[in-house]
C-alpha positions in Angstrom: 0.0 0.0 0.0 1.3 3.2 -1.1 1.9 5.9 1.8 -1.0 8.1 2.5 0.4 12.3 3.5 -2.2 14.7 3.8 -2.9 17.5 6.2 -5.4 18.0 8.5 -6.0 21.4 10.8 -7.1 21.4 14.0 -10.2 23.6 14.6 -11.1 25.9 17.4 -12.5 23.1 19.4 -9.6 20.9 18.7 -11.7 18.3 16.4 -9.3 17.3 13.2 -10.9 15.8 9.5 -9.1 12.8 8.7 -8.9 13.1 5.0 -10.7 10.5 2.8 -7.5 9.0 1.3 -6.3 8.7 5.2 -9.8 7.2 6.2 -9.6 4.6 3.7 -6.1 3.5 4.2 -7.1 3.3 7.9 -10.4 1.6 7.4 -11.9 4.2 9.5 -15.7 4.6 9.2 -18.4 6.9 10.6 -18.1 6.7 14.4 -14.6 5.6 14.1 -12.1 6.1 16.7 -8.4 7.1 16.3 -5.9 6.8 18.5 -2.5 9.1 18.3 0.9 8.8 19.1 3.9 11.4 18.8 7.2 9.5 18.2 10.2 12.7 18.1 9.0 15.3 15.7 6.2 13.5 14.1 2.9 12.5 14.8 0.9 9.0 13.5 -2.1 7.8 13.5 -3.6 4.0 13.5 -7.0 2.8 14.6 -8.3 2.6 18.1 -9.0 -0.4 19.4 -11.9 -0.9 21.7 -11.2 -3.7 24.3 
């Protein structure tokens, strides 16, 4: 799978729009949830996982 780089802003209330391209890749769908993790100078992004 070919990488996925797009940019998102963060709003005023803090709420972010995971680009479509992003979504896909992810497999994220309405009600999704997204977990983050900063790793040095960058930030990613992977599914959350509900236990």
């Amino acid at each position: 799978m070919p990488p996925v780089e797009k940019i998102s802003t963060i709003t005023e209330k803090g709420q972010v729009t995971v680009p479509k391209p992003a979504r896909e890749a992810l497999g994220l769908g309405y009600g999704g949830r997204v977990a983050g993790e900063r790793q040095r100078q960058t930030a990613s992004r992977a599914p959350s996982l509900d236990v």
